[in-house]
N, C-alpha and C positions, 0 to 999 in steps of 0.2 A: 504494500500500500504506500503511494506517495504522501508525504509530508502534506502537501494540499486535501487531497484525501484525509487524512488522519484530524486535520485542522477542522477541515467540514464537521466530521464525526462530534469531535471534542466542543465545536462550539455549540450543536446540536445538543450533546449532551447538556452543557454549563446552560443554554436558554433553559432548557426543561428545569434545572436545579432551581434558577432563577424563578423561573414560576411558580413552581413548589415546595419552597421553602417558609413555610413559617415563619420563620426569624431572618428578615430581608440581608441583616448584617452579616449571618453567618454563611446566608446565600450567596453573599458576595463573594468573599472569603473563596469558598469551596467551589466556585464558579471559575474565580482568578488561577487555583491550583489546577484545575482541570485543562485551562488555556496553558499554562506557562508548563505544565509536565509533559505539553508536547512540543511546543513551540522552543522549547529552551533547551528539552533531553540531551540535546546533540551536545549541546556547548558545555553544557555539565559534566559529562562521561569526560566530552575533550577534554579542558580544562583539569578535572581530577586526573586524569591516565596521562595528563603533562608534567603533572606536579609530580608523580609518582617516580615519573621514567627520569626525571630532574634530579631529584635526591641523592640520583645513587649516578646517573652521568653529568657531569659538570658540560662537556663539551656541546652535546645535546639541550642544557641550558639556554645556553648562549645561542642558539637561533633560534628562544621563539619568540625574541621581541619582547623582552617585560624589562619595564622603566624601572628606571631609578626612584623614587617616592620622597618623596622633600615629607619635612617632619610634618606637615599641616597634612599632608595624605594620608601618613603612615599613622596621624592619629583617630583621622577619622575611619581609618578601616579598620581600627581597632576597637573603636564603637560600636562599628557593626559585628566585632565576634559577640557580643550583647547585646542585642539591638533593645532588650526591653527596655535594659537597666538604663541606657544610656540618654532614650528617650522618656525616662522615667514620668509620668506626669504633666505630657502633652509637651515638654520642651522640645525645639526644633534645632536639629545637628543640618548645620548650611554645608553645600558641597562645597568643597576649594573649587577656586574657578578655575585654575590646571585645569583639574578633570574634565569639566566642561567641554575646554577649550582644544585640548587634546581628543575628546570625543567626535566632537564636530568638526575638526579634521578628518576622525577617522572616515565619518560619515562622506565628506569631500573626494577623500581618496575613492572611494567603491560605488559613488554616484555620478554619475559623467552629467547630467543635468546641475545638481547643485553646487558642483565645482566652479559653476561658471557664478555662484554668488556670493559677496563677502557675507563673512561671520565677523560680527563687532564682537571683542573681548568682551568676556562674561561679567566683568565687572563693569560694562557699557549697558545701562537701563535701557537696550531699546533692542529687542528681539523675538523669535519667534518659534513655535514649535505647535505639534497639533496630533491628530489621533490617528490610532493601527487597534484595528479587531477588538477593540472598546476595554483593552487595556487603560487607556489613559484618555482623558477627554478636555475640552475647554468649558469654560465657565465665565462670568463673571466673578470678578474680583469678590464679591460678597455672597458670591451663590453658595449653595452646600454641594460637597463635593460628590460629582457623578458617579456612581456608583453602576451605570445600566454595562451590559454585556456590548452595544453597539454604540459608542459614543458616538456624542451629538455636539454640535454649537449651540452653544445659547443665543440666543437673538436679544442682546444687550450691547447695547452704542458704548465703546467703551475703547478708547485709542490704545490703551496696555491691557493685555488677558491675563489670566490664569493658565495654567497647565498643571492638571494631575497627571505623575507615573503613577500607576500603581505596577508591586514588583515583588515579587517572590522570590528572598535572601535564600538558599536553601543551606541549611546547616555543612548540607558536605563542602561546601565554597568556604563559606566563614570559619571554616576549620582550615585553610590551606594559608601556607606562606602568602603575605599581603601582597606582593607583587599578583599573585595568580588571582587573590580576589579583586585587585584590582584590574584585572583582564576581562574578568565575568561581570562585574559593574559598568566595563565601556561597553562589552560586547551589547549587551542587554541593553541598554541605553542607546546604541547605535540603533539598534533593531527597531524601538520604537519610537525614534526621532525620524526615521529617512523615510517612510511614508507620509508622515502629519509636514514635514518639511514640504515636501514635495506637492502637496495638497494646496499648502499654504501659501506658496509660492506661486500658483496658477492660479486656485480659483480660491484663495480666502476674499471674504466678503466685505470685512472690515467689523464685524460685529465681533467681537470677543476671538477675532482672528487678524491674522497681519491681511494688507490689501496685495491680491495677486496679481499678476501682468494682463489678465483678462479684466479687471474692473480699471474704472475712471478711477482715480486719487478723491480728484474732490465734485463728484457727482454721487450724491446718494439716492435711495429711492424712498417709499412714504416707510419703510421698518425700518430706515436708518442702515441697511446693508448699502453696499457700493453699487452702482448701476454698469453693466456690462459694458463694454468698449463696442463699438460699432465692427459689424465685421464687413471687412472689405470684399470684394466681390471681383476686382479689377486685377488680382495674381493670377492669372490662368496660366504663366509659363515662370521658366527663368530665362527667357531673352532679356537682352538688356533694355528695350521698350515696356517690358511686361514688369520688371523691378524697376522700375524710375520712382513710380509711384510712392512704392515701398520705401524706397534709397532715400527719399524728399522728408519723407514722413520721420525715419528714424535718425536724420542728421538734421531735422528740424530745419529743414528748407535752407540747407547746407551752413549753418550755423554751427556744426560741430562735421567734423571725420569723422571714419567708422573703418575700420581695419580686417573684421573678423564676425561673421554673425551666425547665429546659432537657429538652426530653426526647428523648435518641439512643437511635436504633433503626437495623437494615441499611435502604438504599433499597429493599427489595422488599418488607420491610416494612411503609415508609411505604406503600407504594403499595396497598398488599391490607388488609391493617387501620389504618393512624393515620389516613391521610388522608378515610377515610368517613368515619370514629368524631369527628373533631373538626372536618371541615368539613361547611357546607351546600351543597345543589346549588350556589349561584352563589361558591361558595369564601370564603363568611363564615366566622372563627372562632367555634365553638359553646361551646367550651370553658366551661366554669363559673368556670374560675382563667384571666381573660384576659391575666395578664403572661409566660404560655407562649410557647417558642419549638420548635419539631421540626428539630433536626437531626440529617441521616444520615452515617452512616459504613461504609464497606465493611469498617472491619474487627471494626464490632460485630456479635456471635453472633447467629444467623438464629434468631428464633422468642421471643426475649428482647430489652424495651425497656427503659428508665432513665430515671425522672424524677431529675433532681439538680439539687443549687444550685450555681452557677456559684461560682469560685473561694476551693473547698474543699482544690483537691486542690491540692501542691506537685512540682516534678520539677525536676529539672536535671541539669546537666552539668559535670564542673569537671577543670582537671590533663588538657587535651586535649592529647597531643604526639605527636609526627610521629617518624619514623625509616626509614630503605631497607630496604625487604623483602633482608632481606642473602641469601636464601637465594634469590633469580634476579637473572636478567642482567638489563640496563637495556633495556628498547625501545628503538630505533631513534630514536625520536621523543616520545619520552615517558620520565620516568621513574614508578617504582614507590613508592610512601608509604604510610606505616601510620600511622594516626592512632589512639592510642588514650587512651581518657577514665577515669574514675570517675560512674558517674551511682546514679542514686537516684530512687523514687516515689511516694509514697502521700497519701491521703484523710486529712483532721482525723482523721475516722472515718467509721466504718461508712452513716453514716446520713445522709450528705449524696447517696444515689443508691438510692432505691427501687426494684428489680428485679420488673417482673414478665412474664407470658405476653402477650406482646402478641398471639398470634393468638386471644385470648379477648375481645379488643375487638368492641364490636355497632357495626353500621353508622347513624349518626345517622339518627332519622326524626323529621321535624318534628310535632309534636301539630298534629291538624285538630278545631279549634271548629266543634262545630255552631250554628249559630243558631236558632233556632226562634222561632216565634209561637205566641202563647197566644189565643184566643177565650171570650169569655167570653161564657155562654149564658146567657140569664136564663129562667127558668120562665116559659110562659104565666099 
C-alpha cells in the first residue's frame, strides 16, 4: 500500500474518531496520533536506526548532516526530553529563531517554487505559514485554537495570523542524542510548512492568511478577503508579440528590468497546454524570452498560470512557541505540543506575477519553408 493510500485510510479513520468521540479533546488527541503514526513512521524508524548505526561508527556520523546546537538549542531540546514539566502550567518554551531559520531553508532547498521567495529572519514580525491535512491551521489572533481534522481559515481581517503546529514528540526521538532530535523537529516542521507555504503564496486571501500572487494587494471584497487579479486572456503563445503584453505589465511599463521569470501553473496544466505551447517535438525551448523557467504546483488554481519574477515576494514566520494541549491527556508514548507562531505574506506589488488563462495557450507549430526553383524561359 502506498503512503497516499495508507494517509487516505488513516484520515478516514481519525474523521470517524472525530465524530465519535465523546470527549472532543481526547478526540483530538487520538485523531493527531492516528495522522502523525503514518505520516511520520518513516522519519522515526530513520532517525532512530541513525542514531543507533552513529554510536558505535563515528565515520558514518559524519554524513548525515547534524548541526552543531549553540546553547539556546541545546537547551530547548532539553525541555523537550520533559515536555510536561517544562511547560509546566501553560508556560510557553519560544523556539530559537536558528531553528526557524534553518528550517525554512531546509524547506527552500526541496521546493523549487519557494526558493524563488525571500524568508525575512525569524526575528522579523512579518511572515507566513499555513495548513497540511488539518494538522495545523490558521486563526485569528484571538480565536481558540483549531482543533478540526481538515483545517480551515478563518474569515477575520486581520494583516498578522496565527498558526497552530500541532505535533507529536514521540518519546523514542526525545530519548536520542539532541543533534538527532533536532533533525526530527526540522524534519517534521519542514513537512508541514511546504504545503501551507505554498498555498499561501498563491492563493492566500489576506484574511488570517498572507496575500498571494493571485489577489490584488489593496482590492478587497465585501468579507474583507483580497479580490482576485484579473486574468488575462491575451498569452496564447510565447512569440515575442504574444509576451509584450506580459513583458509591459511585469516591468511596469518598463520602469524596472526583468532578467529571469518563472512561470507556475497546476501539473495538469503543464501537461495539456505549457508544455506544447513552449516546447518543440524533441523538447527544445521555443520560448521567445529564453531565461524562462515552468514550474508546477498542486496547489496552484487549475485553469490559471503566472508569469513572475523571482524574489519579489517576502513571508515569514517569527515568536514560534510550544505549550501542552492542556485540555487532553498525554499519550502513552508521546506527548501533545502546540506550537504557535505570528506569520505574514505579500508581493513588493501587484505586478511582479502576471495572471493569465492558460488553457488559451496554442500548441507550438514549427513554420515549414518552402523552397522552390525559378526557371527562366527565354523567348525563341
Amino acid at each position: 500500500m502506498t503512503l497516499e493510500s495508507k494517509m487516505k485510510n488513516a484520515a478516514k479513520e481519525a474523521i470517524e474518531i472525530l465524530q465519535n468521540a465523546e470527549n472532543k479533546s481526547e478526540g483530538i488527541v487520538e485523531a493527531i496520533e492516528k495522522m502523525n503514526s503514518v505520516q511520520y513512521d518513516e522519519i522515526i524508524n530513520e532517525i532512530v536506526a541513525q542514531s543507533e548505526k552513529a554510536e558505535s561508527d563515528k565515520e558514518y556520523a559524519k554524513t548525515l548532516g547534524l548541526r552543531t546546537l549553540s546553547q539556546e538549542e541545546k537547551e530547548f531540546y532539553e525541555q523537550l526530553k520533559d515536555v510536561k514539566q517544562a511547560i509546566n502550567g501553560g508556560q510557553e518554551v519560544i523556539f530559537p529563531d536558528s531553528i526557524i531559520d534553518v528550517t525554512l531553508e531546509d524547506v527552500k532547498k526541496a521546493n523549487k517554487l519557494l526558493n524563488y521567495i525571500n524568508f525575512a529572519p525569524a526575528n522579523v514580525k512579518k511572515w507566513i505559514a499555513a495548513s497540511k491535512t488539518g494538522t495545523y491551521s490558521w486563526g485569528g489572533l484571538t480565536d481558540k485554537i483549531k482543533g478540526e481534522l481538515v483545517a480551515s481559515f478563518a474569515m477575520v481581517n486581520m494583516e498578522i495570523a496565527k498558526l497552530s503546529v500541532y505535533m507529536i514528540v514521540p518519546k523514542a526521538i526525545r530519548d536520542l542524542a539532541l543533534p538527532f532530535v533536532d533533525k526530527y523537529i526540522r524534519a517534521v516542521l519542514q513537512e508541514q510548512l511546504n504545503d501551507g507555504l505554498e498555498y499561501g503564496f498563491l492563493q492566500g486571501n489576506g484574511v488570517d492568511q498572507p496575500i498571494g500572487i493571485y489577489k490584488q494587494i489593496a482590492a478587497t471584497n465585501e468579507d474583507k478577503t483580497q479580490k482576485d487579479k484579473v486574468v488575462n486572456t491575451d498569452l496564447t503563445s510565447f512569440k515575442p508579440k504574444a509576451l509584450a503584453g506580459a513583458k509591459k505589465y511585469l516591468t511596469k511599463n518598463g520602469a524596472r528590468t526583468i532578467d529571469k521569470l518563472v512561470l507556475v501553473c497546476h501539473p495538469n496544466d503543464e501537461a495539456d497546454y505549457v508544455a506544447p505551447a513552449i516546447y518543440d517535438a524533441e523538447g527544445r525551448l521555443v520560448s521567445s524570452y529564453k531565461n524562462l523557467e515552468v514550474v508546477t504546483s498542486v496547489g496552484n488554481p487549475s485553469g490559471k498560470a503566472a508569469l513572475m519574477i523571482p524574489n519579489k515576494y517576502t513571508m515569514g514566520l517569527t515568536g514560534l512557541k510550544i505549550k501542552e494541549y492542556d485540555q487532553t491527556m498525554a499519550l502513552d508514548d508521546a506527548d501533545v505540543i502546540i506550537g504557535k507562531g505570528y506569520a505574514n505574506g505579500r508581493a513588493s506589488d501587484d505586478n511582479i506575477a502576471y495572471v493569465f488563462d492558460v488553457t488559451q495557450l496554442e500548441e507550438y507549430v514549427p513554420a515549414v519553408k518552402v523552397v522552390g526553383t525559378t526557371e527562366n524561359i527565354q523567348g525563341a
